[in-house]
MIDOSE-1310 file (N, C-alpha, C; in nm, 2 decimals, decimal comma, always signed):
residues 264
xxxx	+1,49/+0,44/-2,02/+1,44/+0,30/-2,05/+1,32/+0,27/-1,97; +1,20/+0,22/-2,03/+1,09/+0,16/-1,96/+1,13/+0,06/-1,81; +1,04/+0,10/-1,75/+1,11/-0,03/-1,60/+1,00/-0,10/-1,69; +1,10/-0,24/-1,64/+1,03/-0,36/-1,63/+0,93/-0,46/-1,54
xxxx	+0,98/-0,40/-1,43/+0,91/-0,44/-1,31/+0,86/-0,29/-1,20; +0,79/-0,29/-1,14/+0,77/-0,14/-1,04/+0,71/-0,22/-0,95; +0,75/-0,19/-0,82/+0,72/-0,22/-0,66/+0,63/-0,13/-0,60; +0,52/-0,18/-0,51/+0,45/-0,09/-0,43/+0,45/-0,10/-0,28
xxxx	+0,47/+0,03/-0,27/+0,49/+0,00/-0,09/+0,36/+0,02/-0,01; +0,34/-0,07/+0,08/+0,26/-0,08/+0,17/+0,23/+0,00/+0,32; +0,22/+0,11/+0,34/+0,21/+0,17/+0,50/+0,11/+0,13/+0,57; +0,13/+0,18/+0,65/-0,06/+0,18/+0,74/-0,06/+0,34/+0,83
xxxx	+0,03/+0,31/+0,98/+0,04/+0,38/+1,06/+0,20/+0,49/+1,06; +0,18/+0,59/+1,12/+0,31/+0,65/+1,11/+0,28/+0,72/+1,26; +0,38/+0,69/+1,32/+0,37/+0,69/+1,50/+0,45/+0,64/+1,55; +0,40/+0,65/+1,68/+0,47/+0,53/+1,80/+0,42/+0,41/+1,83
xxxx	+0,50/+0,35/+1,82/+0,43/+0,18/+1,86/+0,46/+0,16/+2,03; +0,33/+0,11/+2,07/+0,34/+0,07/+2,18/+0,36/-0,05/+2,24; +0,36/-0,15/+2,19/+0,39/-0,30/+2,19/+0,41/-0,37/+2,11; +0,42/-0,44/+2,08/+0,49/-0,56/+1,97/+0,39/-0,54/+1,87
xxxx	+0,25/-0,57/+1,89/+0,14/-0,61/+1,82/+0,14/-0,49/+1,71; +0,18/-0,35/+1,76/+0,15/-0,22/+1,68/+0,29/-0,20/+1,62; +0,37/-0,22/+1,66/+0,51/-0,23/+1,60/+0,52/-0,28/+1,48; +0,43/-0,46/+1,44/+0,43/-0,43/+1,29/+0,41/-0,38/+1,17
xxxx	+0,29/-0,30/+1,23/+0,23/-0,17/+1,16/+0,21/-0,04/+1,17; +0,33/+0,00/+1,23/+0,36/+0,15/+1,25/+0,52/+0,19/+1,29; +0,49/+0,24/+1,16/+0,66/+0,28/+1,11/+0,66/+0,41/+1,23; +0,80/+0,44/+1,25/+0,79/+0,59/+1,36/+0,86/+0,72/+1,24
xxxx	+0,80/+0,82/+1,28/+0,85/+0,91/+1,21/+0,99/+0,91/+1,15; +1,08/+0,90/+1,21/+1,23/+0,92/+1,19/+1,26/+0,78/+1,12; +1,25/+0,70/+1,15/+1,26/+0,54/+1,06/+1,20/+0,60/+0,92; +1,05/+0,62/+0,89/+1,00/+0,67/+0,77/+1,10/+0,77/+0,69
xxxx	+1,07/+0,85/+0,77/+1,18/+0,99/+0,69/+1,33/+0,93/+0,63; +1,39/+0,85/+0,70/+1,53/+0,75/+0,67/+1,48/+0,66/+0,54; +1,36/+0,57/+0,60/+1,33/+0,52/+0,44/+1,34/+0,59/+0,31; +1,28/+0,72/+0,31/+1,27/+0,79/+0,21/+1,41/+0,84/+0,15
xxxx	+1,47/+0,92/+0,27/+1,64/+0,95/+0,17/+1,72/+0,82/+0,16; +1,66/+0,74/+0,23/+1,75/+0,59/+0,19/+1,69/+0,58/-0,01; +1,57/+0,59/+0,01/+1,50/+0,58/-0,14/+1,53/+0,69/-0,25; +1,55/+0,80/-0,22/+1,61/+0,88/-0,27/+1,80/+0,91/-0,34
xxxx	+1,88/+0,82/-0,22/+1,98/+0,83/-0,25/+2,03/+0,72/-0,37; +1,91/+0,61/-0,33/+1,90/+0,52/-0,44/+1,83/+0,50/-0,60; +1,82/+0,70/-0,60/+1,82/+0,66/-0,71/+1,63/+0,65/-0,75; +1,61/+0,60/-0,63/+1,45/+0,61/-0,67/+1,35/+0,72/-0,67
xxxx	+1,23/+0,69/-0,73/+1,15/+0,80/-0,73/+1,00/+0,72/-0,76; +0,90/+0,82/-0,69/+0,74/+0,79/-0,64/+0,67/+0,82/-0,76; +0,58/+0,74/-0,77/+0,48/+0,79/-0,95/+0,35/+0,80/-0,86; +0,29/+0,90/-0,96/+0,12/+0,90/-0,95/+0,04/+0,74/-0,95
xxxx	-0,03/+0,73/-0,87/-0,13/+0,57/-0,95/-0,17/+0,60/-1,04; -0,20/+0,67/-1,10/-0,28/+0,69/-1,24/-0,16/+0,69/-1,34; -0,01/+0,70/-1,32/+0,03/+0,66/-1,42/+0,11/+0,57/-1,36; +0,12/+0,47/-1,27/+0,14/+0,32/-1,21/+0,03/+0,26/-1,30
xxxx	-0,07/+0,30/-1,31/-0,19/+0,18/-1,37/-0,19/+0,21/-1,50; -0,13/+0,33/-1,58/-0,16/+0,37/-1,74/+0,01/+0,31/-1,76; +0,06/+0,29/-1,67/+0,21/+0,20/-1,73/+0,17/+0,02/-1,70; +0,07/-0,01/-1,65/+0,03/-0,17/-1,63/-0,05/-0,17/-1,77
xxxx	-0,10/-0,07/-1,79/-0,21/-0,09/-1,89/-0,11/-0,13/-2,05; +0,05/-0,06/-2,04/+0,05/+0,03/-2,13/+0,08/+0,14/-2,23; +0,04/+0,18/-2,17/+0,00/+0,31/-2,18/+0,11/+0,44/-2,17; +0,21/+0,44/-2,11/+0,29/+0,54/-2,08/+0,40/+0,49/-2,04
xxxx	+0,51/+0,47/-2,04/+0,65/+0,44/-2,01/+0,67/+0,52/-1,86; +0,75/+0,39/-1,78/+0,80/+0,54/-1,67/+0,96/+0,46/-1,66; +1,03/+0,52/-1,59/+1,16/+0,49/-1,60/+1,21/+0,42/-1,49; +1,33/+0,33/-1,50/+1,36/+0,25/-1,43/+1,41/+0,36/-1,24
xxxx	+1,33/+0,24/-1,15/+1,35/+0,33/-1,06/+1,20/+0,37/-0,94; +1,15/+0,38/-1,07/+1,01/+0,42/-1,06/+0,91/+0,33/-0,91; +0,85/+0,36/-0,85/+0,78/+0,28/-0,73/+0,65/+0,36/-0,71; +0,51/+0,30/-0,66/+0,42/+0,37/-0,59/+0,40/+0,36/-0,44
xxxx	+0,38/+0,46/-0,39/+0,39/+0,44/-0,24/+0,24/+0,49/-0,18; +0,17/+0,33/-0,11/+0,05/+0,36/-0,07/+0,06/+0,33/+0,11; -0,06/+0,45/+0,16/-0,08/+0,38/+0,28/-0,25/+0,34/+0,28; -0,24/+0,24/+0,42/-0,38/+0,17/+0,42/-0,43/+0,28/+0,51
xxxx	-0,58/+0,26/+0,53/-0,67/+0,34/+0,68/-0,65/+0,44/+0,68; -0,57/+0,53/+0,65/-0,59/+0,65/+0,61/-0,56/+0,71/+0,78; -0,49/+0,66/+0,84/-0,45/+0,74/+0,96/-0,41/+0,87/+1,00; -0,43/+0,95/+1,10/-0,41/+1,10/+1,08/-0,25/+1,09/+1,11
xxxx	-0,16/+0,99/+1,11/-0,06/+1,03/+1,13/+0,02/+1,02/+1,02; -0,01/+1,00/+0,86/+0,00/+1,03/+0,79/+0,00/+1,13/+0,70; -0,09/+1,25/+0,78/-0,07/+1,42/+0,76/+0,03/+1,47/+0,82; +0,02/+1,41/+0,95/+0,15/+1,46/+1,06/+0,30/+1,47/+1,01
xxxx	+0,30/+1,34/+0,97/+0,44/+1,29/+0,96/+0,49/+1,25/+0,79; +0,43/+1,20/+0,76/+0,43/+1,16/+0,63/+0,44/+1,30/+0,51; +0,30/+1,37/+0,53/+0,31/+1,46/+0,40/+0,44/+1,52/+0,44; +0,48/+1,58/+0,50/+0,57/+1,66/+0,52/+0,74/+1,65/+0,42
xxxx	+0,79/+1,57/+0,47/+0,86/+1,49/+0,39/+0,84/+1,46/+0,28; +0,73/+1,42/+0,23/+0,69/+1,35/+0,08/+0,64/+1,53/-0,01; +0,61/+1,58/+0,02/+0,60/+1,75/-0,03/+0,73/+1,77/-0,03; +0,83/+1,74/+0,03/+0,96/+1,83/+0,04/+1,03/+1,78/-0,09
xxxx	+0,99/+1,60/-0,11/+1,08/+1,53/-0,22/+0,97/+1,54/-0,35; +0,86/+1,63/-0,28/+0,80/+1,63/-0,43/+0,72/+1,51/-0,47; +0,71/+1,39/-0,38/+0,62/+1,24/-0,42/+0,51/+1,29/-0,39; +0,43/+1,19/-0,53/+0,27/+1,16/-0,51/+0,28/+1,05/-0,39
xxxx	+0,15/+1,04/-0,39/+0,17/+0,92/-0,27/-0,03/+0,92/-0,27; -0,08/+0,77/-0,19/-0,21/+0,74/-0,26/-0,26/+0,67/-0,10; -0,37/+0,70/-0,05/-0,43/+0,69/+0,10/-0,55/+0,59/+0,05; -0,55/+0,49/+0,09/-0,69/+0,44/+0,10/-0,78/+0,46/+0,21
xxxx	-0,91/+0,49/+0,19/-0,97/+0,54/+0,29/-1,07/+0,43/+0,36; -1,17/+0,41/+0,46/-1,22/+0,35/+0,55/-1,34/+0,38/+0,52; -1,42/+0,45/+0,41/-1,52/+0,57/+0,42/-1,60/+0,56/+0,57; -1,67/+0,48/+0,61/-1,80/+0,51/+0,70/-1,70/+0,55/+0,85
xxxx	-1,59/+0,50/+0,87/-1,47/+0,58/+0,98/-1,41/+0,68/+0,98; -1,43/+0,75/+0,85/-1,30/+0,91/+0,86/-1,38/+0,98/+0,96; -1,30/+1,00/+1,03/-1,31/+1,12/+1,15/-1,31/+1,06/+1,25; -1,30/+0,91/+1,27/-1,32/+0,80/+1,37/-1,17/+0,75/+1,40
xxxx	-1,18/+0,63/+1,42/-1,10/+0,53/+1,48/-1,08/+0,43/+1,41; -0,95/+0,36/+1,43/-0,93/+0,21/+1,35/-1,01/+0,10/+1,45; -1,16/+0,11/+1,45/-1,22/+0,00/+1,55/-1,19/-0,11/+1,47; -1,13/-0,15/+1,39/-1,10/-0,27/+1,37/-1,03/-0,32/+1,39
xxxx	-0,91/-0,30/+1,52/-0,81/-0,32/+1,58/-0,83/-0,37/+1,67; -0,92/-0,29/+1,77/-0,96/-0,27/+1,91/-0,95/-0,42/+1,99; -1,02/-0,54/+1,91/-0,99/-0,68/+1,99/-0,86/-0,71/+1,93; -0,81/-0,65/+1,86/-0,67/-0,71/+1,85/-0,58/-0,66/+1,88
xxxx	-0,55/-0,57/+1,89/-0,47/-0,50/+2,00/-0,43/-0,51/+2,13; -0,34/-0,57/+2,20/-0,33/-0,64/+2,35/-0,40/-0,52/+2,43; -0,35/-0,41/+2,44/-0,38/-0,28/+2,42/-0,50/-0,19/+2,43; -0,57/-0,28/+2,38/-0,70/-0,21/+2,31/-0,72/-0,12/+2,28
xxxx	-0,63/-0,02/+2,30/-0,58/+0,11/+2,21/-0,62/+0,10/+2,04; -0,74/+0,21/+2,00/-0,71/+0,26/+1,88/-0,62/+0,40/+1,84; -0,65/+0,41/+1,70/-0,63/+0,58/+1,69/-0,65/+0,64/+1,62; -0,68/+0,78/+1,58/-0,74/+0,84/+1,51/-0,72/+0,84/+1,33
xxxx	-0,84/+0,88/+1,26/-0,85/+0,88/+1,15/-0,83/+1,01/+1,08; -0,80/+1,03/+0,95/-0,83/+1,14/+0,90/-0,98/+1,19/+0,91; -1,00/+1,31/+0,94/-1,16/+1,37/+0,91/-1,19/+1,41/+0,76; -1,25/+1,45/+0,77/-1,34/+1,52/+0,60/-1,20/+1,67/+0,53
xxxx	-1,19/+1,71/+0,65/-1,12/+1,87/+0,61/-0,99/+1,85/+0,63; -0,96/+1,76/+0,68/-0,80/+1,72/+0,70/-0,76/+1,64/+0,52; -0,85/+1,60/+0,50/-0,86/+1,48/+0,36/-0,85/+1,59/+0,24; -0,94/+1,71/+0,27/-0,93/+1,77/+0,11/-0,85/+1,86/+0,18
xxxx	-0,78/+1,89/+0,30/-0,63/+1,97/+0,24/-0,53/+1,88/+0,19; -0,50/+1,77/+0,21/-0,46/+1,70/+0,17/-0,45/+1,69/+0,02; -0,57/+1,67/-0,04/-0,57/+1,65/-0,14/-0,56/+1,76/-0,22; -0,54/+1,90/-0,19/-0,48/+2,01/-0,25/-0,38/+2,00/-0,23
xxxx	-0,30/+1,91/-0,18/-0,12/+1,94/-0,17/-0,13/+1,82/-0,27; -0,21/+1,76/-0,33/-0,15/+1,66/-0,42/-0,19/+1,46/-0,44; -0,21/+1,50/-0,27/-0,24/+1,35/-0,20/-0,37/+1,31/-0,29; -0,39/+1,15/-0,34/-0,53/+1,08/-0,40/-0,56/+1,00/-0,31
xxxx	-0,66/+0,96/-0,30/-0,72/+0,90/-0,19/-0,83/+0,81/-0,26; -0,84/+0,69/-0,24/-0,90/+0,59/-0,34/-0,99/+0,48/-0,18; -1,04/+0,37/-0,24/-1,11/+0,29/-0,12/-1,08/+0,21/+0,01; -1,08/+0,18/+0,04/-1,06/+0,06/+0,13/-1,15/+0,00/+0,20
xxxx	-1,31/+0,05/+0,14/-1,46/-0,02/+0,20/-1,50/+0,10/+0,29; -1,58/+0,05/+0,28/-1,68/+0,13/+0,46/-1,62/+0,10/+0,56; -1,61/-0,02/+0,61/-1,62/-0,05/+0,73/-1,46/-0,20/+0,76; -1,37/-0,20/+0,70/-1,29/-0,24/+0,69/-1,32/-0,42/+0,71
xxxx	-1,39/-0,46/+0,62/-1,47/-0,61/+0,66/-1,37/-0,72/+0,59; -1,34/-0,80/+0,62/-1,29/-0,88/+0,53/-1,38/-0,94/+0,41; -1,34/-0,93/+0,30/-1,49/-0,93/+0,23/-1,48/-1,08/+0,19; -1,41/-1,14/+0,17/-1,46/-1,32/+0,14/-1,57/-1,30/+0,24
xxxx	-1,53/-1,29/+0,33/-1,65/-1,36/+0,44/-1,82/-1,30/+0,45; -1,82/-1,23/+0,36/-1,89/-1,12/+0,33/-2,02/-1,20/+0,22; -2,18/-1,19/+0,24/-2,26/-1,26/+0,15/-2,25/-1,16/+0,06; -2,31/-1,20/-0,10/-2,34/-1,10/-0,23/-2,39/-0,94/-0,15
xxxx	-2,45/-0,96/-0,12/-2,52/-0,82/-0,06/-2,44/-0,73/-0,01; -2,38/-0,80/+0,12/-2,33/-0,69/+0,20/-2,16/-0,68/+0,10; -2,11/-0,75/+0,06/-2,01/-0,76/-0,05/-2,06/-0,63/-0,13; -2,14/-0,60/-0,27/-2,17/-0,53/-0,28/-2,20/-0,43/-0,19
xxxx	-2,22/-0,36/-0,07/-2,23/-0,24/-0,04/-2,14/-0,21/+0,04; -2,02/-0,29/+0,05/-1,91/-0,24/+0,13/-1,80/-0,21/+0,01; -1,84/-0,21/-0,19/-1,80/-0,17/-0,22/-1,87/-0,06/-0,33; -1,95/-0,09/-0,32/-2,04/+0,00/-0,38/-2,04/+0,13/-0,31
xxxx	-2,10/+0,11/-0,18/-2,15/+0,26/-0,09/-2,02/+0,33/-0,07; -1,87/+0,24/-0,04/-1,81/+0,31/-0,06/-1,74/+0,40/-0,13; -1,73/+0,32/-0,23/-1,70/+0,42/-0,39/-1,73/+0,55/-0,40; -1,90/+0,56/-0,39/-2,02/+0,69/-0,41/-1,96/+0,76/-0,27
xxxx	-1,99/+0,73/-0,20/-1,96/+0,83/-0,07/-1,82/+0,92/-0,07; -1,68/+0,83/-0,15/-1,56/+0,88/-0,11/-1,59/+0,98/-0,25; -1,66/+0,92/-0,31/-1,68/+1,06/-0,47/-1,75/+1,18/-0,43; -1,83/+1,18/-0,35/-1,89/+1,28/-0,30/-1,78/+1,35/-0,21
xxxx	-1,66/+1,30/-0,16/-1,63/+1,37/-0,07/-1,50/+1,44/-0,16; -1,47/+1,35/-0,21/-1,34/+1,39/-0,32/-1,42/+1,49/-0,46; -1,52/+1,49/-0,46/-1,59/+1,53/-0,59/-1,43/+1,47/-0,71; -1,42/+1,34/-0,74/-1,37/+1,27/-0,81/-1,41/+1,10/-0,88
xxxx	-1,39/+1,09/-0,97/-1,44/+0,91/-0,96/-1,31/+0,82/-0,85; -1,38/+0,78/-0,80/-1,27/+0,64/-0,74/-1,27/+0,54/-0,80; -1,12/+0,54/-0,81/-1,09/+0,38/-0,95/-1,03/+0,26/-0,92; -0,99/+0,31/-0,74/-0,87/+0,20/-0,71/-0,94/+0,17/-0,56
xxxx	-0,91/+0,00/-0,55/-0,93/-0,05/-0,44/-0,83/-0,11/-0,36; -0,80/-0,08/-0,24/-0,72/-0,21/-0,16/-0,83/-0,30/-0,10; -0,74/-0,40/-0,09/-0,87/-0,48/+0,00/-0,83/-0,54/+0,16; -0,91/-0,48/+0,24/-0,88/-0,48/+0,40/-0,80/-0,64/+0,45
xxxx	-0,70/-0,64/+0,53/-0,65/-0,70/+0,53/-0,58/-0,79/+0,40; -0,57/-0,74/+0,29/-0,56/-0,86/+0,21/-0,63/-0,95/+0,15; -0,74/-0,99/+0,20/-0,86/-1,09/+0,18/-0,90/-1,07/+0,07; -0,88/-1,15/-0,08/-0,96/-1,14/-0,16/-0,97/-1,30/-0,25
xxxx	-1,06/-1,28/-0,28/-1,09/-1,43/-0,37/-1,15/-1,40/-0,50; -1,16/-1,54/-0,57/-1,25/-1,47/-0,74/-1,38/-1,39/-0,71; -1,48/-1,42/-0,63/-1,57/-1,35/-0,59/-1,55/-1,22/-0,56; -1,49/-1,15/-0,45/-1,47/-1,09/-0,39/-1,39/-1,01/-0,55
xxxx	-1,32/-1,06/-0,65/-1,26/-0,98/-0,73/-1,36/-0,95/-0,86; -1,42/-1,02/-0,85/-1,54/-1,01/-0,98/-1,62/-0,94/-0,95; -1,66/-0,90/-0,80/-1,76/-0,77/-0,73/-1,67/-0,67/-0,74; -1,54/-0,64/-0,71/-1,46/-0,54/-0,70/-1,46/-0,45/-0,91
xxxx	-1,47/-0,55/-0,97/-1,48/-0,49/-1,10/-1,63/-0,44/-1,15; -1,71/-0,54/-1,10/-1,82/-0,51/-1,13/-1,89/-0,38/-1,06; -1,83/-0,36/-0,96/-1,85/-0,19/-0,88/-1,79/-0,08/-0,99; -1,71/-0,12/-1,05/-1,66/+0,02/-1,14/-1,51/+0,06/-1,11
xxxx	-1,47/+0,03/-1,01/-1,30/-0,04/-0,95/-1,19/-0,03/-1,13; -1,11/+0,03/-1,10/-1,05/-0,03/-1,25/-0,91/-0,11/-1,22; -0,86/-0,11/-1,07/-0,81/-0,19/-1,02/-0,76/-0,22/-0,91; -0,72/-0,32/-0,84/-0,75/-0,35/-0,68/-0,60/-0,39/-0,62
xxxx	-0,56/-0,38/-0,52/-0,42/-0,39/-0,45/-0,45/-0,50/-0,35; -0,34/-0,60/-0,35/-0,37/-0,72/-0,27/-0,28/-0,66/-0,13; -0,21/-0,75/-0,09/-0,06/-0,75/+0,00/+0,00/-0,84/-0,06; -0,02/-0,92/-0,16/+0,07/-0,99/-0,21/+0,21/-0,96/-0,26
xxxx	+0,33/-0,99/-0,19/+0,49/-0,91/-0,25/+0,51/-0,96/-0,33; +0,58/-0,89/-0,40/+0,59/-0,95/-0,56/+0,69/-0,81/-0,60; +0,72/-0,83/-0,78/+0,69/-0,74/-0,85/+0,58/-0,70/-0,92; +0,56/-0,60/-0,98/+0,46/-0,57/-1,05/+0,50/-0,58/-1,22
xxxx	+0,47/-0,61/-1,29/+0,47/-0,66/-1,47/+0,38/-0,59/-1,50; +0,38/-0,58/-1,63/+0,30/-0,61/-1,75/+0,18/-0,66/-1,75; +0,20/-0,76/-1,70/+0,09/-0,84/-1,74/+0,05/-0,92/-1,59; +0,05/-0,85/-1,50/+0,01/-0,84/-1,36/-0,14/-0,84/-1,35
xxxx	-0,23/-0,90/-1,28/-0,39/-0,90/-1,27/-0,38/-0,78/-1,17; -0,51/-0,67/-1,26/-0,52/-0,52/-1,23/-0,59/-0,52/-1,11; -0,68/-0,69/-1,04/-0,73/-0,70/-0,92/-0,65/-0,73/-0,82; -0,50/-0,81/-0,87/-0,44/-0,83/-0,75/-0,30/-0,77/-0,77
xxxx	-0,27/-0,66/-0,75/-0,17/-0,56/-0,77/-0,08/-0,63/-0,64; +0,02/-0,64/-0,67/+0,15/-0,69/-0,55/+0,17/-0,57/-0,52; +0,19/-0,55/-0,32/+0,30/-0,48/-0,26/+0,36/-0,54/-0,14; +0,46/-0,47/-0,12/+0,51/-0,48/-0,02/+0,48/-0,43/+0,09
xxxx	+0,48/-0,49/+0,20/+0,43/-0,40/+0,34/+0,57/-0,40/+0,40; +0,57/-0,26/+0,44/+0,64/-0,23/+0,48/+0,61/-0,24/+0,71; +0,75/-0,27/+0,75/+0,68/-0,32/+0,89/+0,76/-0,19/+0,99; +0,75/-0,17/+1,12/+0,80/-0,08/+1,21/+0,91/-0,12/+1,24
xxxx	+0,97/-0,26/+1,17/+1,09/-0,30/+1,24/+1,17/-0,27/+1,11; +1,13/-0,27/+0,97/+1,20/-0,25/+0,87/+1,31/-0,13/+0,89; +1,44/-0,12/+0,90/+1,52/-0,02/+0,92/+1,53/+0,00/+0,75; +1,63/+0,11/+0,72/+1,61/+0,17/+0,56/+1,70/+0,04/+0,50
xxxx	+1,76/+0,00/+0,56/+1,88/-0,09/+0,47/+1,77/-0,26/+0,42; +1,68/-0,29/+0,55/+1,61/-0,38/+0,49/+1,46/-0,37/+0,39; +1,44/-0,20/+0,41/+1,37/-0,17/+0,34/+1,43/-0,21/+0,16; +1,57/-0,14/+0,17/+1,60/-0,17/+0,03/+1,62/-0,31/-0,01
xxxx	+1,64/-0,36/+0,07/+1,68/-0,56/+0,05/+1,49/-0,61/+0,02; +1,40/-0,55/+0,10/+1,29/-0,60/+0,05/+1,25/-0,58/-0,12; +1,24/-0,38/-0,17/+1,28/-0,35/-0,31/+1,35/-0,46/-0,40; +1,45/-0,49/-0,37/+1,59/-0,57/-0,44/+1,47/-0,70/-0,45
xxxx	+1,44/-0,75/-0,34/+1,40/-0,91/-0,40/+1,30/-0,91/-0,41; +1,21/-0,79/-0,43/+1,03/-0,83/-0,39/+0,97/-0,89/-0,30; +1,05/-0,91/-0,16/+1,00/-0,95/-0,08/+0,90/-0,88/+0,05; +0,89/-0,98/+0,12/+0,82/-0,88/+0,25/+0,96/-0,97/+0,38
xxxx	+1,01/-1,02/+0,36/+1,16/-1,03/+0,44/+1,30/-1,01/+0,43; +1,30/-0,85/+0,45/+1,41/-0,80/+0,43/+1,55/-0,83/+0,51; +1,49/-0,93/+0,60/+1,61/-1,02/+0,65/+1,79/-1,01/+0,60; +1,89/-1,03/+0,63/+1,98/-1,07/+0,60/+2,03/-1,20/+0,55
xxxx	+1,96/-1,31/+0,67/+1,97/-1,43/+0,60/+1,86/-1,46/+0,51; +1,74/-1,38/+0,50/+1,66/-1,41/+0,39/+1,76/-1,38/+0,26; +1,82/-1,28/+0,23/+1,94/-1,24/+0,12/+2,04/-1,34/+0,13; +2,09/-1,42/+0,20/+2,19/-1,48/+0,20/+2,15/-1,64/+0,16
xxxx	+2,06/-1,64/+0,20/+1,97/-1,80/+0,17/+1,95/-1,78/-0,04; +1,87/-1,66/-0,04/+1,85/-1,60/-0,19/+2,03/-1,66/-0,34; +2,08/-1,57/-0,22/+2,25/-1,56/-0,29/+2,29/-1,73/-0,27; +2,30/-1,79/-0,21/+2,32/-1,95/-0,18/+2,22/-2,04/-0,27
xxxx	+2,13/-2,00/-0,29/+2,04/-2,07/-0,40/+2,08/-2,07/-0,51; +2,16/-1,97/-0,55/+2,15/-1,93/-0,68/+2,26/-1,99/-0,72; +2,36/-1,99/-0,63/+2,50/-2,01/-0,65/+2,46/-2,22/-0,69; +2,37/-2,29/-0,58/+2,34/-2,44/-0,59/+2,30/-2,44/-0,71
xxxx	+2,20/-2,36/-0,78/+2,14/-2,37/-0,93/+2,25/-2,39/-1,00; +2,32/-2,30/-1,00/+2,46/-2,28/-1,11/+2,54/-2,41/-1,08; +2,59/-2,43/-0,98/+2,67/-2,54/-0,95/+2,60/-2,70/-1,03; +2,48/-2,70/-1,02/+2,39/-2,81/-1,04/+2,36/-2,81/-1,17
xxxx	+2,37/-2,67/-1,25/+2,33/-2,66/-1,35/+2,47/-2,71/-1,45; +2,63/-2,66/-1,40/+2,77/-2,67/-1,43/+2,77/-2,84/-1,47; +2,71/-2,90/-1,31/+2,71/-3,06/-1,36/+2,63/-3,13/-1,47; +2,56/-3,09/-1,52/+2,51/-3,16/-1,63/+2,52/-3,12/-1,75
């Protein structure tokens, strides 16, 4: 049976978190790996983006179950920890990259971080072994800018330059965008198409439809505190609060609708 809905998961880092601040966004190896046979026992299974986006279009049926699983920045600890696992179960899986950073650092952290700890990026040669075991690797800008904030110009070449550069390095077209931080607006999405993008990933949780806008693709972010059981309760509701009383507030609503609905 066609799914009706498909969810996208959100990563960043896969590591150790050293303080609260990095804890949101770095899952630890063994939590990850638990996610995954948690996702597995359930039944689920990882699609290509190319046929995540030929099933929004359309185009190809995939079956109930079905999820894509992206990470943001393109962290080296994503080769470390991640492929390994995701080769064993056989998932595609989709890296957005940083272009003008690979082989650098997430300096976009550095004043935010209590810390001021960065960490390292994938390089050039780390990226296309990667992408011989399978891994696609799509944009995330040059320079990780938040692009509202961004004039026509430099807008254009934080998605333009990036595109061309990550093609050169993939010798592939790049089709898919996230957009840093989340930050996007009609501007910001009408340059994203007009670059040649054929579709763009917000952070917005959600599910994904049919008839979902190909610039603001819903996922879920997944957080370092997420254990597997709340990872599945986020799945279940589309949320990004895999909470317990987030579920329990959900199940209590539903039950007030019905009751309210009984009375009239």
């Amino acid at each position: 049976m066609n799914a009706k809905k498909i969810v996208v998961l959100m990563y960043h880092r896969l590591g150790e978190a050293h303080n609260a601040w990095e804890q949101k966004y770095c899952v630890s190896p063994d939590r990850f790996a638990a996610q995954m046979r948690m996702l597995t026992n359930r039944g689920m299974k990882a699609v290509a983006i190319d046929d995540f986006i030929a099933w929004l279009d359309g185009k190809i049926q995939l079956p109930e179950g079905s999820f894509l699983l992206t990470f943001d920045d393109g962290f080296r600890g994503v080769r470390d920890y991640a492929l390994p696992v995701l080769k064993q179960l056989g998932w595609p899986f989709t890296v957005f990259l940083v272009s003008d950073l690979i082989g650098g650092r997430d300096e976009w952290t550095r004043s935010s971080n209590p810390s001021g700890k960065t960490f390292p990026l994938l390089d050039a040669d780390e990226i296309r072994d990667m992408q011989n075991h399978g891994v696609s690797f799509h944009s995330h800008t040059c320079n990780h800018a938040s692009l509202p904030s961004l004039d026509d110009s430099a807008l254009t070449h934080e998605l333009v330059r990036s595109r061309e550069s990550l093609a050169k390095l993939l010798t592939h077209e790049v089709s898919y965008l996230a957009y840093p931080f989340g930050h996007v607006d009609d501007r910001v999405e009408a340059a994203a198409s007009k670059a040649g993008y054929r579709a763009a990933f917000s952070t917005r949780p959600g599910f994904n439809r049919l008839d979902e806008n190909r610039f603001r693709v819903r996922r879920i972010d997944v957080f370092g505190s997420d254990t597997a059981a709340m990872l599945w309760r986020k799945i279940k509701f589309g949320s990004n609060d895999g909470s317990l009383t987030h579920t329990l507030g959900y199940y209590l609503d539903r039950i007030k609708s019905r009751l309210s609905g009984a009375r009239q």
